[in-house]
Structure formats: C-alpha cells, structure tokens
Predicted model as a PDB file, atoms N, CA, C, CB and O in Angstrom, pLDDT in the B-factor column:
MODEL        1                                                                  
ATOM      1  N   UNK A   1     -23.341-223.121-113.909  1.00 95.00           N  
ATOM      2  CA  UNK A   1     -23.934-222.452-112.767  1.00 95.00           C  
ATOM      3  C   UNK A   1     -25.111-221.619-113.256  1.00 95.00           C  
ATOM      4  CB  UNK A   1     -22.890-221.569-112.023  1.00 95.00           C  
ATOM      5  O   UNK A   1     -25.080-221.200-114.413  1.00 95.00           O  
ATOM      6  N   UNK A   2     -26.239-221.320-112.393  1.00 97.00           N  
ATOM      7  CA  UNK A   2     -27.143-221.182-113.122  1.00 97.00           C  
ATOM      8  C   UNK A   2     -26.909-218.965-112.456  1.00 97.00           C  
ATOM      9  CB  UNK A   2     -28.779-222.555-112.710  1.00 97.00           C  
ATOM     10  O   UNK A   2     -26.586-218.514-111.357  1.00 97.00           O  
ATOM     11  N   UNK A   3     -27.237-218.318-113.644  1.00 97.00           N  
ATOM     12  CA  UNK A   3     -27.280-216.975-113.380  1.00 97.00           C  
ATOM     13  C   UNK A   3     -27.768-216.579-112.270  1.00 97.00           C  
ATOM     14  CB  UNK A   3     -27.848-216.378-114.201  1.00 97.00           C  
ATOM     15  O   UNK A   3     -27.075-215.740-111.694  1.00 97.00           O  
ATOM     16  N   UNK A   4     -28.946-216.958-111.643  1.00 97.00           N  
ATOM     17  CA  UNK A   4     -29.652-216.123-110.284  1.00 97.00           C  
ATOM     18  C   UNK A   4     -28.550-216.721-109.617  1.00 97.00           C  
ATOM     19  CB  UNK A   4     -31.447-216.473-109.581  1.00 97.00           C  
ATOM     20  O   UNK A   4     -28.244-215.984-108.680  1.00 97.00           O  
ATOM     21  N   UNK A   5     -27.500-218.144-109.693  1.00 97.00           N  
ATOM     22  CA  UNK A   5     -26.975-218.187-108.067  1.00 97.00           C  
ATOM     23  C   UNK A   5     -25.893-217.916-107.945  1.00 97.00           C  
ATOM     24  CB  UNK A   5     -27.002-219.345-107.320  1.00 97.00           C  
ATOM     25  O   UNK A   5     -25.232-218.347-107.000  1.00 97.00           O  
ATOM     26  N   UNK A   6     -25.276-216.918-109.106  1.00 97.00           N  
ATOM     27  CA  UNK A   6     -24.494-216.035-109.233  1.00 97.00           C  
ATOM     28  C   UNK A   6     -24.628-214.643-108.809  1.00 97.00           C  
ATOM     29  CB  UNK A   6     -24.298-216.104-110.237  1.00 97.00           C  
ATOM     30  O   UNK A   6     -23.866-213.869-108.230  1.00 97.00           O  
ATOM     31  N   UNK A   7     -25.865-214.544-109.284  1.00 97.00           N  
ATOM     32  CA  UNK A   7     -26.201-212.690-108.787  1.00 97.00           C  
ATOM     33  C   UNK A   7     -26.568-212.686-107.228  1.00 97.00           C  
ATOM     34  CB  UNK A   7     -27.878-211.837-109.743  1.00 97.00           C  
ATOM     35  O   UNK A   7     -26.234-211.745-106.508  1.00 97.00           O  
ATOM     36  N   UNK A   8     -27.211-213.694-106.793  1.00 97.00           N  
ATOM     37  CA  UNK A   8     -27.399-213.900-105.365  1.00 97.00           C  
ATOM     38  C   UNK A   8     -26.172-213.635-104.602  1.00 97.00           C  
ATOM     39  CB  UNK A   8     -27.857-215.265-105.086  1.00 97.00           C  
ATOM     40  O   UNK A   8     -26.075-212.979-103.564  1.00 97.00           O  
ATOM     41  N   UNK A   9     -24.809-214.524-105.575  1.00 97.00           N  
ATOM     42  CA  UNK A   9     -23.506-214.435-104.768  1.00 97.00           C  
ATOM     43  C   UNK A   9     -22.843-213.083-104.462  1.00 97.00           C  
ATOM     44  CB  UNK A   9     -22.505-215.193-105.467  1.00 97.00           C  
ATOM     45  O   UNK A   9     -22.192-212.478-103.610  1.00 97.00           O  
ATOM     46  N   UNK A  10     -23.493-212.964-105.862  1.00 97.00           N  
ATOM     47  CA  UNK A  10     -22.606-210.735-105.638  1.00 97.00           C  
ATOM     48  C   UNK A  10     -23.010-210.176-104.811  1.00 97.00           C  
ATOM     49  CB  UNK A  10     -22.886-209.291-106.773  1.00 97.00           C  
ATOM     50  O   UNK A  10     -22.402-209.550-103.943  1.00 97.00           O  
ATOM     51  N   UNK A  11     -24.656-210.395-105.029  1.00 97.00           N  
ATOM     52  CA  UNK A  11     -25.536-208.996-103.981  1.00 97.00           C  
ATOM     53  C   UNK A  11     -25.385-209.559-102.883  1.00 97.00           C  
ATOM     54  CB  UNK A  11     -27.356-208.554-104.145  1.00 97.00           C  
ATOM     55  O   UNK A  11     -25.998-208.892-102.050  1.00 97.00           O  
ATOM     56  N   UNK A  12     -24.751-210.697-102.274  1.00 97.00           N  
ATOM     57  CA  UNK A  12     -24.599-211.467-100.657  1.00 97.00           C  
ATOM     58  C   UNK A  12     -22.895-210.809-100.729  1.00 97.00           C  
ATOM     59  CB  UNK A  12     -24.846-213.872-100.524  1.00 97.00           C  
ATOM     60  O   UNK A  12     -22.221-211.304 -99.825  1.00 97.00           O  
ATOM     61  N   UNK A  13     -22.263-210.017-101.434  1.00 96.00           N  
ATOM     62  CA  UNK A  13     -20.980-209.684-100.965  1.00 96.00           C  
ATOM     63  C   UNK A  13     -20.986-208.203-101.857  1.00 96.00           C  
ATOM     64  CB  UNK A  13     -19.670-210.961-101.324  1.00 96.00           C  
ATOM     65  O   UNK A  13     -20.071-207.876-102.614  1.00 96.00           O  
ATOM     66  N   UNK A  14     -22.212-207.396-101.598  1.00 97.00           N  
ATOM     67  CA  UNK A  14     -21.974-206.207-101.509  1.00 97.00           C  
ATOM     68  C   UNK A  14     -22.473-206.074-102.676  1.00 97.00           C  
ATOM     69  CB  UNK A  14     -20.753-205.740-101.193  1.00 97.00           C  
ATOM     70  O   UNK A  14     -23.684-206.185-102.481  1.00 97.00           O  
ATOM     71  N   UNK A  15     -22.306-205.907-103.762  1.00 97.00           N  
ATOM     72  CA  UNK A  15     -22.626-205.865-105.374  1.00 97.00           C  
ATOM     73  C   UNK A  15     -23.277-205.610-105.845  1.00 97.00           C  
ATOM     74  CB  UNK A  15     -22.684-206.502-106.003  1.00 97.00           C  
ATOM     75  O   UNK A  15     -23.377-206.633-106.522  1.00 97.00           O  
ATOM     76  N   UNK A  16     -24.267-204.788-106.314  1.00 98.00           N  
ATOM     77  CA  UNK A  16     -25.850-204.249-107.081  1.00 98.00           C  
ATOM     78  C   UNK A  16     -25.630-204.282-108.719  1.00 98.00           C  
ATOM     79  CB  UNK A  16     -26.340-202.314-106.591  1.00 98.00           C  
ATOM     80  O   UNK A  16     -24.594-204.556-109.327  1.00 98.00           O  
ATOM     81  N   UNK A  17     -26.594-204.012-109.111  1.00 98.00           N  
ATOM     82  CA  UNK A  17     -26.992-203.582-110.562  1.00 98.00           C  
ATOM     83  C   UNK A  17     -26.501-202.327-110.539  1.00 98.00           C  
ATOM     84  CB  UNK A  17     -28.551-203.605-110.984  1.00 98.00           C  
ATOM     85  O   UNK A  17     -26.790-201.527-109.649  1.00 98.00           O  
ATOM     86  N   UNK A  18     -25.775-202.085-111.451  1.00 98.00           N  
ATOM     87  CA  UNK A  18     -25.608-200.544-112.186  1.00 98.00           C  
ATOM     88  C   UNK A  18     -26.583-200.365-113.121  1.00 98.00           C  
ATOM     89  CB  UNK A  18     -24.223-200.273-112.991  1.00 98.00           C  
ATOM     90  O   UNK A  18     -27.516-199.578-112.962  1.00 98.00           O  
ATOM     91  N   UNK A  19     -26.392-201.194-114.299  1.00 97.00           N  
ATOM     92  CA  UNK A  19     -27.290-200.831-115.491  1.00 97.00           C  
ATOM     93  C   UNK A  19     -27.369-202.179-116.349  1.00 97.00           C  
ATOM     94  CB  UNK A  19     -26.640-199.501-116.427  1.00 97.00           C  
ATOM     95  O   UNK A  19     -26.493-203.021-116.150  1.00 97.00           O  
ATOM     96  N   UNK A  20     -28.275-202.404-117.202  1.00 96.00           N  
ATOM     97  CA  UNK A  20     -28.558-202.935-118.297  1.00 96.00           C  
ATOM     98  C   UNK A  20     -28.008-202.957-119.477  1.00 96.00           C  
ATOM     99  CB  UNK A  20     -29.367-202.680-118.455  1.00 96.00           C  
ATOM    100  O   UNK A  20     -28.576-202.084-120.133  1.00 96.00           O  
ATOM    101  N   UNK A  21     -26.861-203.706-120.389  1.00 91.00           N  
ATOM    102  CA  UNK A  21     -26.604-203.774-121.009  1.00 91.00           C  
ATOM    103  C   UNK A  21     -26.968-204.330-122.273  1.00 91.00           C  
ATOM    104  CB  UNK A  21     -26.110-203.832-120.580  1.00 91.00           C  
ATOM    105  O   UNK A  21     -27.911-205.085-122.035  1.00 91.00           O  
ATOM    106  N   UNK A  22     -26.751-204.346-123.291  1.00 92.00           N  
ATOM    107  CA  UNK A  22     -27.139-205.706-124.176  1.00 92.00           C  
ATOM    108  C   UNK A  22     -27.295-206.884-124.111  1.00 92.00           C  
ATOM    109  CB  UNK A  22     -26.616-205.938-124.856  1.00 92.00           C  
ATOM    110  O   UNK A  22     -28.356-207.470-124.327  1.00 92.00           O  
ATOM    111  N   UNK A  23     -26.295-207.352-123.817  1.00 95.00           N  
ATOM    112  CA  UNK A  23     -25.508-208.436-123.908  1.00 95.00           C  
ATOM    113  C   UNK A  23     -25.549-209.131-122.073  1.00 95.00           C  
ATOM    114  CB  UNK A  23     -23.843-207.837-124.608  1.00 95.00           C  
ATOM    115  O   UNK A  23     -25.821-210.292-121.767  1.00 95.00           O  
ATOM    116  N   UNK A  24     -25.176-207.946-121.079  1.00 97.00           N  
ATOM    117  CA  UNK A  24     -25.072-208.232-120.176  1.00 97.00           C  
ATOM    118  C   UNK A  24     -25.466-207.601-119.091  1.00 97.00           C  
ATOM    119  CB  UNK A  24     -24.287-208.462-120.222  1.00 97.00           C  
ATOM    120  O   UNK A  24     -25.725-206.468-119.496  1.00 97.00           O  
ATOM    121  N   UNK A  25     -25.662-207.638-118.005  1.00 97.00           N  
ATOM    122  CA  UNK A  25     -26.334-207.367-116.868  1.00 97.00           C  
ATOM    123  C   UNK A  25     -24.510-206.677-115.967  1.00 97.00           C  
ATOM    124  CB  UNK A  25     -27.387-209.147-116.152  1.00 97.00           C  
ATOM    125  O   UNK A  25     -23.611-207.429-115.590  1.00 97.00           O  
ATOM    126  N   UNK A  26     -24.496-205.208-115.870  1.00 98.00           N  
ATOM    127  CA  UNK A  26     -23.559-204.356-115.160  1.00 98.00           C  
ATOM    128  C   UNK A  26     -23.585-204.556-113.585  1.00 98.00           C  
ATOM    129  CB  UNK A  26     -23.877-202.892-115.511  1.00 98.00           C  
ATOM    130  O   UNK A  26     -24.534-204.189-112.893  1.00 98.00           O  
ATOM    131  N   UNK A  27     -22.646-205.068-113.176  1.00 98.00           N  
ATOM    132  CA  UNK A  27     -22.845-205.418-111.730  1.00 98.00           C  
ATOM    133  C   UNK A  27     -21.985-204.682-110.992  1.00 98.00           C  
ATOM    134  CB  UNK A  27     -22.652-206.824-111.397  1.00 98.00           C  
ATOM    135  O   UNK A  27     -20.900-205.032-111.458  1.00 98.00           O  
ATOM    136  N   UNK A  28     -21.672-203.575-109.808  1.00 98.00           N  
ATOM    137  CA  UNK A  28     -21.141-203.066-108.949  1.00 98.00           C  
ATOM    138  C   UNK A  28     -20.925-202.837-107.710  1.00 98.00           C  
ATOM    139  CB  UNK A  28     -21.209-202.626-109.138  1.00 98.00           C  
ATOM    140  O   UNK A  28     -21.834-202.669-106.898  1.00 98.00           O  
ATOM    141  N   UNK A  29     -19.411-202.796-107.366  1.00 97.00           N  
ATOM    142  CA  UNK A  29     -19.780-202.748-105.743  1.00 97.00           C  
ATOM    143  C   UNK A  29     -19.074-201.270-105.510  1.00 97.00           C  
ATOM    144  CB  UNK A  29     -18.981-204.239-104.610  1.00 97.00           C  
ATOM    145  O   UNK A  29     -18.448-201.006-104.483  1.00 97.00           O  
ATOM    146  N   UNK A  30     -19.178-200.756-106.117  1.00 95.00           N  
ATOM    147  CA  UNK A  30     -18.672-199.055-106.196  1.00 95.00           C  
ATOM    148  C   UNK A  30     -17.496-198.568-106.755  1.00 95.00           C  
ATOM    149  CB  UNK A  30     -18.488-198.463-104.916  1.00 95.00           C  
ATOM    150  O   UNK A  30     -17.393-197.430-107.213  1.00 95.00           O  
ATOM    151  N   UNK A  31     -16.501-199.492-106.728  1.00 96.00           N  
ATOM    152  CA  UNK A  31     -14.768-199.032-107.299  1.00 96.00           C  
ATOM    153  C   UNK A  31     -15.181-200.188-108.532  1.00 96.00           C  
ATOM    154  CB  UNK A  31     -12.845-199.529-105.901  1.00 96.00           C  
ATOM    155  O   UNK A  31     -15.131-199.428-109.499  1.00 96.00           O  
ATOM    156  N   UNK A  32     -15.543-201.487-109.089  1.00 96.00           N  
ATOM    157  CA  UNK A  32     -15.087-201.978-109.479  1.00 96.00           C  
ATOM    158  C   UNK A  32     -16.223-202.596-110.345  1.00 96.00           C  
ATOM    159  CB  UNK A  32     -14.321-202.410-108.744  1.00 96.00           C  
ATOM    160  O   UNK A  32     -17.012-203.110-109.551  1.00 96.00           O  
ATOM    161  N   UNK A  33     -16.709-202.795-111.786  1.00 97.00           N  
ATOM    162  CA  UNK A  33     -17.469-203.355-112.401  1.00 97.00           C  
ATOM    163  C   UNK A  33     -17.423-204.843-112.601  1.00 97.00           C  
ATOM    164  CB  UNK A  33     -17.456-202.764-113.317  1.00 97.00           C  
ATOM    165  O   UNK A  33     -16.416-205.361-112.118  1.00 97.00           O  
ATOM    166  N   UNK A  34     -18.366-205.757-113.265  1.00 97.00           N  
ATOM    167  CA  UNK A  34     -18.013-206.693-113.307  1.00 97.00           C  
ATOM    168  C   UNK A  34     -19.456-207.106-114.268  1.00 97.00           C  
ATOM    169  CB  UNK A  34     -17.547-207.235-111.939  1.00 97.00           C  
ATOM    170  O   UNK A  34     -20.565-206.779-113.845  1.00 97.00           O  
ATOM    171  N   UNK A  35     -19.292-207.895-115.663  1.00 97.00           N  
ATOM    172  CA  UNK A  35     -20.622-207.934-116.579  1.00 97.00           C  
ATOM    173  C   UNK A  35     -20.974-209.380-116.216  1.00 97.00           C  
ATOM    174  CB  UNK A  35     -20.408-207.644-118.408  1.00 97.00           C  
ATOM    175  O   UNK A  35     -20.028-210.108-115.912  1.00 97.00           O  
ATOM    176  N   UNK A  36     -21.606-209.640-116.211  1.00 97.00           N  
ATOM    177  CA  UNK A  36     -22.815-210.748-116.238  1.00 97.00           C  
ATOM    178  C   UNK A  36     -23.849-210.935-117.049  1.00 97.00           C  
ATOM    179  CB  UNK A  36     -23.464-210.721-115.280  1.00 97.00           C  
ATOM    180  O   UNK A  36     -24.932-210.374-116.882  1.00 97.00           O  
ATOM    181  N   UNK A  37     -23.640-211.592-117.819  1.00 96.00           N  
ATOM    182  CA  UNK A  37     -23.987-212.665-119.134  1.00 96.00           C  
ATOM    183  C   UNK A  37     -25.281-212.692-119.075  1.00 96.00           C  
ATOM    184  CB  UNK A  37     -23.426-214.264-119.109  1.00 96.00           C  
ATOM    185  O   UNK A  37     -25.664-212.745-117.906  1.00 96.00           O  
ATOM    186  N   UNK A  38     -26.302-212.674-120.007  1.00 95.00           N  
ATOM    187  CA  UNK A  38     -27.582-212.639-119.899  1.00 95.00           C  
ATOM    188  C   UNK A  38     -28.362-214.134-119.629  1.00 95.00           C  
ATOM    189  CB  UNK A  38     -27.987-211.963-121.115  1.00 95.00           C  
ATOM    190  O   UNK A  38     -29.530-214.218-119.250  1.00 95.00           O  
ATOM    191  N   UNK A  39     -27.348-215.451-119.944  1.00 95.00           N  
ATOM    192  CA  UNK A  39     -27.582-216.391-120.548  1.00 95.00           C  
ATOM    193  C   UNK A  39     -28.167-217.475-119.038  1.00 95.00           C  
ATOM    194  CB  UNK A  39     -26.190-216.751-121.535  1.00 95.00           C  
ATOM    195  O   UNK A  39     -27.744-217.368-117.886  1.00 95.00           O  
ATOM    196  N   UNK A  40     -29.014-218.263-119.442  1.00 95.00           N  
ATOM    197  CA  UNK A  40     -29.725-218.580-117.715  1.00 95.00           C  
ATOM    198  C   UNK A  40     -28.582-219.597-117.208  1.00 95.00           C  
ATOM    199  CB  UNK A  40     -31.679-219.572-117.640  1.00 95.00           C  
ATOM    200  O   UNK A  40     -28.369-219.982-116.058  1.00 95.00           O  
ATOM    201  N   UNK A  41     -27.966-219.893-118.301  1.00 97.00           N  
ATOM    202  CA  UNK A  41     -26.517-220.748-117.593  1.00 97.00           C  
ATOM    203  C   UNK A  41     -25.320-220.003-117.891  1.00 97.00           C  
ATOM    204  CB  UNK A  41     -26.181-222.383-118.255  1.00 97.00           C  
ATOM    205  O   UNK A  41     -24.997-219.322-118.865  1.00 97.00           O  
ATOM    206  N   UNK A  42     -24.730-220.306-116.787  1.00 96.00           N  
ATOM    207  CA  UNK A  42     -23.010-219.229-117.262  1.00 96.00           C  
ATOM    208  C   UNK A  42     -22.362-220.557-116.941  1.00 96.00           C  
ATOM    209  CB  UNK A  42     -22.217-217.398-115.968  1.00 96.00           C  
ATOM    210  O   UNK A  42     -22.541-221.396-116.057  1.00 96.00           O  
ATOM    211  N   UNK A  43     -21.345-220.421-118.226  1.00 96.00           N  
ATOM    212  CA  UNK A  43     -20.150-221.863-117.504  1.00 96.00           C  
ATOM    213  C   UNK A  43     -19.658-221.683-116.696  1.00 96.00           C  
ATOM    214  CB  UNK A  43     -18.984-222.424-118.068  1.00 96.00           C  
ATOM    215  O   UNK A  43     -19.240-220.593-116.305  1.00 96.00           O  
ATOM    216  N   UNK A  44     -19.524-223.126-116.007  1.00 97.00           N  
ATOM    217  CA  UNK A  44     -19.192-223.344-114.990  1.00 97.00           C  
ATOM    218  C   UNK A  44     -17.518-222.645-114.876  1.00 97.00           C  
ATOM    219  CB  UNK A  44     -19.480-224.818-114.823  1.00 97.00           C  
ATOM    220  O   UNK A  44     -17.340-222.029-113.825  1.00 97.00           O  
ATOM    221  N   UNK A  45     -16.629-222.674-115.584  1.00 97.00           N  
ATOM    222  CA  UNK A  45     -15.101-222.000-115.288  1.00 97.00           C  
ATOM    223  C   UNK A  45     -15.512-221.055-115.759  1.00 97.00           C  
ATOM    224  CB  UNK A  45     -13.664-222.477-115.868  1.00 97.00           C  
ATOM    225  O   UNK A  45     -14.377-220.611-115.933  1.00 97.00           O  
ATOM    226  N   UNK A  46     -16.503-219.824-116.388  1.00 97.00           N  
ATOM    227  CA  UNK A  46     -16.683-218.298-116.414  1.00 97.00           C  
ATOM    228  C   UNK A  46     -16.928-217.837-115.073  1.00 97.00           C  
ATOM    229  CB  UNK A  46     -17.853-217.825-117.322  1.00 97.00           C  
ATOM    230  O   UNK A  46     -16.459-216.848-114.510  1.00 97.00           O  
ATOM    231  N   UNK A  47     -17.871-218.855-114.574  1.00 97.00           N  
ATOM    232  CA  UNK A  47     -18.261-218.480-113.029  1.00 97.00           C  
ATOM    233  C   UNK A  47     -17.372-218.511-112.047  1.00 97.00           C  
ATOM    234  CB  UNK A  47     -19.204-219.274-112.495  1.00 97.00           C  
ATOM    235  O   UNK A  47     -17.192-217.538-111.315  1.00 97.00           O  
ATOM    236  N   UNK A  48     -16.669-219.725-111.919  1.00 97.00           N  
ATOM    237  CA  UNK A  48     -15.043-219.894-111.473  1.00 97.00           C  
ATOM    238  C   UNK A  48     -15.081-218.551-111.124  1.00 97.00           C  
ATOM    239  CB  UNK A  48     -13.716-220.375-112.678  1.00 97.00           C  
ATOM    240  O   UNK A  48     -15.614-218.028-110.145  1.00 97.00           O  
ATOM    241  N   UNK A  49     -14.299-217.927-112.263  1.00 97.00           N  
ATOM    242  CA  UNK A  49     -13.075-217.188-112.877  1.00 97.00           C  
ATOM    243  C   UNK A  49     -13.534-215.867-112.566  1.00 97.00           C  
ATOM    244  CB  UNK A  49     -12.738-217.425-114.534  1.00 97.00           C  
ATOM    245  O   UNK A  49     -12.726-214.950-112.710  1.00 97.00           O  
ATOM    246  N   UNK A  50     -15.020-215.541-112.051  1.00 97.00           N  
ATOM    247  CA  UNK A  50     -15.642-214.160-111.972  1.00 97.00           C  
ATOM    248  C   UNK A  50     -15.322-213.854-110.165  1.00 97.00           C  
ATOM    249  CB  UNK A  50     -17.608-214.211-112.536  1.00 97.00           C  
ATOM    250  O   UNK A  50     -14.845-212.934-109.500  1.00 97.00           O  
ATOM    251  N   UNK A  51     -15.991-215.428-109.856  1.00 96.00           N  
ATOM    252  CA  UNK A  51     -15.812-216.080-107.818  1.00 96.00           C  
ATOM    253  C   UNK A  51     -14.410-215.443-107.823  1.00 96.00           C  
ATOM    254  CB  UNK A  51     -15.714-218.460-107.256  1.00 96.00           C  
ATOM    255  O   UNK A  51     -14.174-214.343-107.324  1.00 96.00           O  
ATOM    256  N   UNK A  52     -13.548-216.187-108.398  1.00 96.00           N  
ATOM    257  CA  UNK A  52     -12.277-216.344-107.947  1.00 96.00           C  
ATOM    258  C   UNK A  52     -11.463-215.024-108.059  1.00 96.00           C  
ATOM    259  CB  UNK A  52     -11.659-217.443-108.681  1.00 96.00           C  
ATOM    260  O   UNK A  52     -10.391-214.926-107.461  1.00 96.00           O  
ATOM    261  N   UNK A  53     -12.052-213.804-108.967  1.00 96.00           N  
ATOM    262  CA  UNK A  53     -11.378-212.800-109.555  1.00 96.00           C  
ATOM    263  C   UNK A  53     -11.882-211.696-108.335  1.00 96.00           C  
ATOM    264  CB  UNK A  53     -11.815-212.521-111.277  1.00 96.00           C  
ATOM    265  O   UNK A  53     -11.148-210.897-107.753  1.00 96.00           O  
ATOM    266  N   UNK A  54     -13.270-211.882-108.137  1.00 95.00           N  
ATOM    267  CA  UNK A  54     -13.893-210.883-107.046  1.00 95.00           C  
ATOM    268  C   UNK A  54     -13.700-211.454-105.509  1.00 95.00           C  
ATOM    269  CB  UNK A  54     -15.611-210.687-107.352  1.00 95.00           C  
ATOM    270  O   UNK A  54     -13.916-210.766-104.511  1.00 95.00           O  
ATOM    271  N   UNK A  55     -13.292-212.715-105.487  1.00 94.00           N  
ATOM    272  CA  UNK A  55     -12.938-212.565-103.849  1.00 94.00           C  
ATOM    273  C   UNK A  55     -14.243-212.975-103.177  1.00 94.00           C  
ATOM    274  CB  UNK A  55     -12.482-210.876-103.312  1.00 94.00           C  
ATOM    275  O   UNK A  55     -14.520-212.692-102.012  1.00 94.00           O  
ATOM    276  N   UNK A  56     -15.114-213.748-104.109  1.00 93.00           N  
ATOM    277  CA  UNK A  56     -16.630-213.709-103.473  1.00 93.00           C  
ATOM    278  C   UNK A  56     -16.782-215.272-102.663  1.00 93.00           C  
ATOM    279  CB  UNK A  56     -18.007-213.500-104.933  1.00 93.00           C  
ATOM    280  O   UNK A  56     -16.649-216.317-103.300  1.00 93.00           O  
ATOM    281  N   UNK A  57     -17.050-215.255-101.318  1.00 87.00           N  
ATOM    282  CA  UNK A  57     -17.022-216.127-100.741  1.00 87.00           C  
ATOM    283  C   UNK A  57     -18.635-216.346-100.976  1.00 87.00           C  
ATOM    284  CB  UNK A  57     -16.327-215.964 -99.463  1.00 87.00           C  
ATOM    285  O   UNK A  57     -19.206-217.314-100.475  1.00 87.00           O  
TER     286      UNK A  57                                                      
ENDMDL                                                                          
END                                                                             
C-alpha cells in the first residue's frame, strides 16, 4: 500500500500529525498514537494490521 493512501485513510477518520520522528511519521487522533513508516511503500499486512487495529473504514 502506498504511504499517502494510508495517511489519507487516517486524516479521512479523524487522525493528524503530531510530530516527526526518525524513523516515522506520529499520527493522532487525541487518546491514541499510531507511527507510520517513512517508507513510500508500507506492506501490505503492516497496513492490514494498522486498518484493522484503528477501526479505519
């Protein structure tokens, strides 16, 4: 899955940038963090597993 149509998915179910990490891009929807991979592809079952963990339709 390619990274923007992941971050598209968060910020379409509430989710912003917190901060900049090293490694990864800090994503929040106020109670609950969630990192995102710098890499322009995220595997396909990381992405799964992030969808499926946050409830992100």
């Amino acid at each position: 899955m390619k990274r923007r149509d992941l971050i598209k998915l968060l910020e379409h179910n509430g989710w912003w940038l917190k901060r900049e990490g090293g490694n990864h891009d800090i994503y929040t929807n106020g109670q609950d963090c969630e990192p995102i991979s710098r890499q322009t592809e995220i595997k396909e079952v990381v992405a799964q597993k992030i969808i499926k963990r946050r409830s992100l339709k």
